[in-house]
C-alpha positions in Angstrom: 27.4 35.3 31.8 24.4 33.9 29.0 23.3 31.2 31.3 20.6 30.9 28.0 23.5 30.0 25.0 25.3 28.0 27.9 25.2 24.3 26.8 27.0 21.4 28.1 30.5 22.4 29.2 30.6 25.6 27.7 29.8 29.0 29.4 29.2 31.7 26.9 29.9 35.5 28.0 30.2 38.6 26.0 33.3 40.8 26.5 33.0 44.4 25.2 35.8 46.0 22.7 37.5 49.6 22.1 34.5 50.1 19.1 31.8 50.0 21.3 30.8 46.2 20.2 30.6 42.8 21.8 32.2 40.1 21.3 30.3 36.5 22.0 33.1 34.5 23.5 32.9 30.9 25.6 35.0 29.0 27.9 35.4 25.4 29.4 33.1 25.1 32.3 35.9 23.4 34.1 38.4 26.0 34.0 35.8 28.5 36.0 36.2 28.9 39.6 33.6 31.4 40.0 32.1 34.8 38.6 33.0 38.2 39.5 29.7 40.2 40.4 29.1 44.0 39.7 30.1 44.6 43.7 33.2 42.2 43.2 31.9 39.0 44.7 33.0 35.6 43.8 29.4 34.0 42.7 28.6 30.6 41.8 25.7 30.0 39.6 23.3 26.9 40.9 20.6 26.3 38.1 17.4 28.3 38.3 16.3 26.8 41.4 18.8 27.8 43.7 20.1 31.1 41.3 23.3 32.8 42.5 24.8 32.2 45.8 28.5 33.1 47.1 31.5 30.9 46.1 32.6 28.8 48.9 36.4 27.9 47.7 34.3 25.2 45.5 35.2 24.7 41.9 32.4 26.0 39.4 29.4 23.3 39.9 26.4 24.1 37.7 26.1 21.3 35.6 22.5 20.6 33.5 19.6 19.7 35.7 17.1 16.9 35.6 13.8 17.0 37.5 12.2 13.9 35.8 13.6 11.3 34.2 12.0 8.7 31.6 13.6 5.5 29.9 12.3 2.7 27.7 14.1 0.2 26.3 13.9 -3.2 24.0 16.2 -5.9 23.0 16.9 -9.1 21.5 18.4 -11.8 24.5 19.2 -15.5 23.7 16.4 -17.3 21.8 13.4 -14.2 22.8 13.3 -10.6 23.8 13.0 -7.9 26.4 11.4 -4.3 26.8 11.5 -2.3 29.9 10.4 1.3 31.8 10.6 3.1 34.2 10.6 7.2 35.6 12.5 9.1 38.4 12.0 11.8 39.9 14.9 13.8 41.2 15.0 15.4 44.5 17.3 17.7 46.3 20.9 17.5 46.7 21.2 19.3 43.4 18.9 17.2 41.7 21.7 14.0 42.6 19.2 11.5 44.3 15.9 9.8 42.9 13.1 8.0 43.3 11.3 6.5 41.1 8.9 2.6 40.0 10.2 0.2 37.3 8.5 -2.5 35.1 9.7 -5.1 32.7 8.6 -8.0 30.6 10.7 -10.4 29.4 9.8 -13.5 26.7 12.1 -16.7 25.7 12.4 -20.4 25.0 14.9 -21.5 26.3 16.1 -25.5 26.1 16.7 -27.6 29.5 17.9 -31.2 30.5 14.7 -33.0 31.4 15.0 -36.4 33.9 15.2 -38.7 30.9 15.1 -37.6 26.8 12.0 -39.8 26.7 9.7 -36.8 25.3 11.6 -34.1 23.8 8.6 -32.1 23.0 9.1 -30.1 27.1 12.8 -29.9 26.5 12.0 -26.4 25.5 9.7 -23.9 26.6 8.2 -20.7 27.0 9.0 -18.6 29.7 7.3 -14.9 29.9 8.4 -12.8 32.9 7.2 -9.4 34.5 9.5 -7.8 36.9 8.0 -4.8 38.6 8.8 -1.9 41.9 10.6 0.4 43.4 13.7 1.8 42.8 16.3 4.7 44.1 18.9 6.4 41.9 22.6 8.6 42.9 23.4 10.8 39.9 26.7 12.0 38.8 28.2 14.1 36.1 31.4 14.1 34.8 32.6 17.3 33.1 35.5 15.9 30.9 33.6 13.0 29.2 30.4 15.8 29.4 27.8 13.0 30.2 26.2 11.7 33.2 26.3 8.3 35.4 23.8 6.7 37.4 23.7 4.4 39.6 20.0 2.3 40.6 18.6 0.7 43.5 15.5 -1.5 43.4 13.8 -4.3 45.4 11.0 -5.7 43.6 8.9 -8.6 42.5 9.4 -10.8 39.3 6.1 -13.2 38.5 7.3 -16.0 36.1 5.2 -17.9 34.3 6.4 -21.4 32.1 4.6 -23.3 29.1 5.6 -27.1 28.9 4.1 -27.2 25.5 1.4 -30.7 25.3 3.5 -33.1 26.5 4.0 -31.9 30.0 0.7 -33.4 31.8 1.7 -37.0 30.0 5.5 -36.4 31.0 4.3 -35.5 34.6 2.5 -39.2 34.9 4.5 -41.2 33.9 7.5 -39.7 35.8 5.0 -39.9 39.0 5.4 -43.4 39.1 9.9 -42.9 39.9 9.9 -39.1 41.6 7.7 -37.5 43.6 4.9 -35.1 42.8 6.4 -32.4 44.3 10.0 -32.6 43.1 8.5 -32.7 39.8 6.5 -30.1 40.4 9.1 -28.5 41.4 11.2 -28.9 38.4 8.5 -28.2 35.8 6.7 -25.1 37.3 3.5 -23.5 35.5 4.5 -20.6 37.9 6.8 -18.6 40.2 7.3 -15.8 42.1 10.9 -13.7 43.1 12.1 -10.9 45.1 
């Protein structure tokens, strides 16, 4: 087996001829059970880490390995944008589970209802976001679509942070005098924390 010209779902061997050549020849990863050895074992191959051990009435499992894993994003959300990272590091388990720290900032304007339409100018806003922290990650592979899934965990903390524009101190005192400070404060943040 040339575990080197191996790619993707295809295992490439060479199978010698009556002339004396070699032919270089492949087949589906899928369709292999296991690999005869020179002493007529059944072997499985596990990536370079784990090498050849004996085939346990498994199907054939090596599938590409990831030992760290990077992703960064941007993109265009309703009235602003987005961008995001993080990395992973995959442990053992055949390289299945992860752990790993994310971070993402986010920008918009959006529009909401005030109390009353008396100053339009706060009807819309800036809001910038940072979401940050941990996060775990199960990987899977699927040999017929020859791509991989994931599926994340995180629990972290998202600091939001609002801009009223320069009507929000003279809105804020003249609602005082019909709601509460802290309902209003409450409604109009400068700043906000979540989990």
């Amino acid at each position: 087996m040339l575990w080197e010209k191996s790619k993707g779902d295809s295992l490439f061997y060479r199978s010698a001829v009556s002339s004396g050549d070699s032919l270089l020849l492949f087949v589906p990863r899928r369709r292999v059970e296991y690999v005869l050895s020179d002493g007529d074992r059944r072997m499985l191959y596990r990536g370079k880490t784990r090498g050849w051990q004996p085939w346990r009435g498994r199907t054939f499992n090596e599938v590409p390995q990831h030992r760290m894993l990077y992703a960064a994003s941007w993109s265009t959300i309703l009235d602003g944008w987005s961008i995001d990272a993080s990395a992973m590091r995959m442990l053992g388990h055949g390289d299945r589970v992860g752990v790993g720290a994310f971070v993402r900032y986010l920008s918009t304007q959006p529009t909401r209802d005030s109390y009353w339409d008396t100053d339009p100018s706060i009807d819309t806003y800036d809001h910038r976001a940072v979401a940050f922290g941990p996060q775990a990650e199960i990987q899977g592979y699927s040999r017929r679509l020859k791509t991989f899934f994931y599926v994340d965990f995180g629990l972290g903390g998202c600091y939001h942070h609002f801009k009223w524009g320069d009507g929000y101190d003279a809105k804020l005192e003249w609602l005082g005098t019909y709601v509460k400070r802290e309902e209003l404060e409450n409604q109009y943040p400068t700043s906000r924390w979540a989990y």
